[in-house]
C-alpha positions as CSV (number, residue, x, y, z in Angstrom):
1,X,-18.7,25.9,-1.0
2,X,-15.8,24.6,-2.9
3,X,-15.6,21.1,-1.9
4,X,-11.9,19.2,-2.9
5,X,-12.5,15.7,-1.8
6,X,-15.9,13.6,-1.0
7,X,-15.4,10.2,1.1
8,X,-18.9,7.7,0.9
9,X,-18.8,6.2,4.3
10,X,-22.0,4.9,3.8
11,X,-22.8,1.2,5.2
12,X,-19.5,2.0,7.7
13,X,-20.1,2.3,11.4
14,X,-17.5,3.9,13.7
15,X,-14.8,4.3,13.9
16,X,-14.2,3.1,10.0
17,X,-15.8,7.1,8.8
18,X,-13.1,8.8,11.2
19,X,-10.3,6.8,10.3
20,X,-10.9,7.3,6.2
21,X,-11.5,11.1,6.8
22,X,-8.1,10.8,9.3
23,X,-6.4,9.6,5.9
24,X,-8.1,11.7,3.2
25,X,-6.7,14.6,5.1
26,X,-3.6,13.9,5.4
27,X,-3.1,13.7,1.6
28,X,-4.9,17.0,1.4
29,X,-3.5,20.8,1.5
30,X,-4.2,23.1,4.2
31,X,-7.4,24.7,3.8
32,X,-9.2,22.6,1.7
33,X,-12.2,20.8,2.0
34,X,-13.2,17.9,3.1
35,X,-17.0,16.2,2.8
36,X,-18.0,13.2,4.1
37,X,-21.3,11.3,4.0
38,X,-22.0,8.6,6.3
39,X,-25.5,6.5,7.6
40,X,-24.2,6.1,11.1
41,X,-26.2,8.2,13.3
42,X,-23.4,8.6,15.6
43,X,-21.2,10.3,13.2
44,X,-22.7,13.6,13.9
45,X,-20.9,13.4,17.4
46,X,-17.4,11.7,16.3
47,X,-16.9,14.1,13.5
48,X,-17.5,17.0,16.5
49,X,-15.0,15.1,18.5
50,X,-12.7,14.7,15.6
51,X,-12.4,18.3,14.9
52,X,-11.7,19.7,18.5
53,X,-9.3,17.0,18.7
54,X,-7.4,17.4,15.4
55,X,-7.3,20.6,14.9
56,X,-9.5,20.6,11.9
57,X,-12.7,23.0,11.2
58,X,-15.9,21.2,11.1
59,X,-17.6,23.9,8.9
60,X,-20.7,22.1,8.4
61,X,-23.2,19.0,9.4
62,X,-26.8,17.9,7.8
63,X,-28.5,15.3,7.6
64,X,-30.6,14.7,4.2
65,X,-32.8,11.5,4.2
66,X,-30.6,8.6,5.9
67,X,-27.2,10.6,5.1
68,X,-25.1,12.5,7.8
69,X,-23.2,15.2,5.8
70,X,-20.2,16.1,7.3
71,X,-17.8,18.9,5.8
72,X,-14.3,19.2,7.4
73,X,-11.8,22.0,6.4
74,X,-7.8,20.8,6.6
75,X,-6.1,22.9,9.2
C-alpha cells in the first residue's frame, strides 16, 4: 500500500483526529491515501462513521500496541 500522507494523532481525543484527517484530505488528490494513527480507542468507530459519511474509503483499521491505524482513501 502506497501511502501519500501520515497524520500522528496520538495524545488527541475526539473529535481533534477527524477534524485533522477532515483537513489533510482536502489538500489531497482523489484517490490517494490517507493514514492516520491515533491512541483513542474510540477512533476505530469515528473513522467508520467518517467514511460513510464523507464519502471517503476506509480501506483499512489495526491496532498495533496502543496505536489505532486508520487508512483512508480520498474519494
Amino acid at each position: 500500500m502506497n501511502i501519500d500522507k501520515e497524520l500522528d494523532t496520538r495524545g488527541l481525543n475526539c473529535p481533534l483526529p477527524i477534524l485533522k484527517a477532515k483537513k489533510a484530505l482536502a489538500e489531497m488528490q482523489s484517490g490517494q491515501l490517507l493514514r492516520v494513527v491515533s491512541t483513542d480507542s474510540g477512533s476505530i468507530r469515528d473513522f467508520q462513521a467518517f467514511a460513510k459519511q464523507t464519502g471517503n474509503d476506509l480501506v483499512g483499521q489495526q491496532t498495533a500496541g496502543a496505536d489505532f491505524i486508520h487508512v483512508l482513501k480520498r474519494r
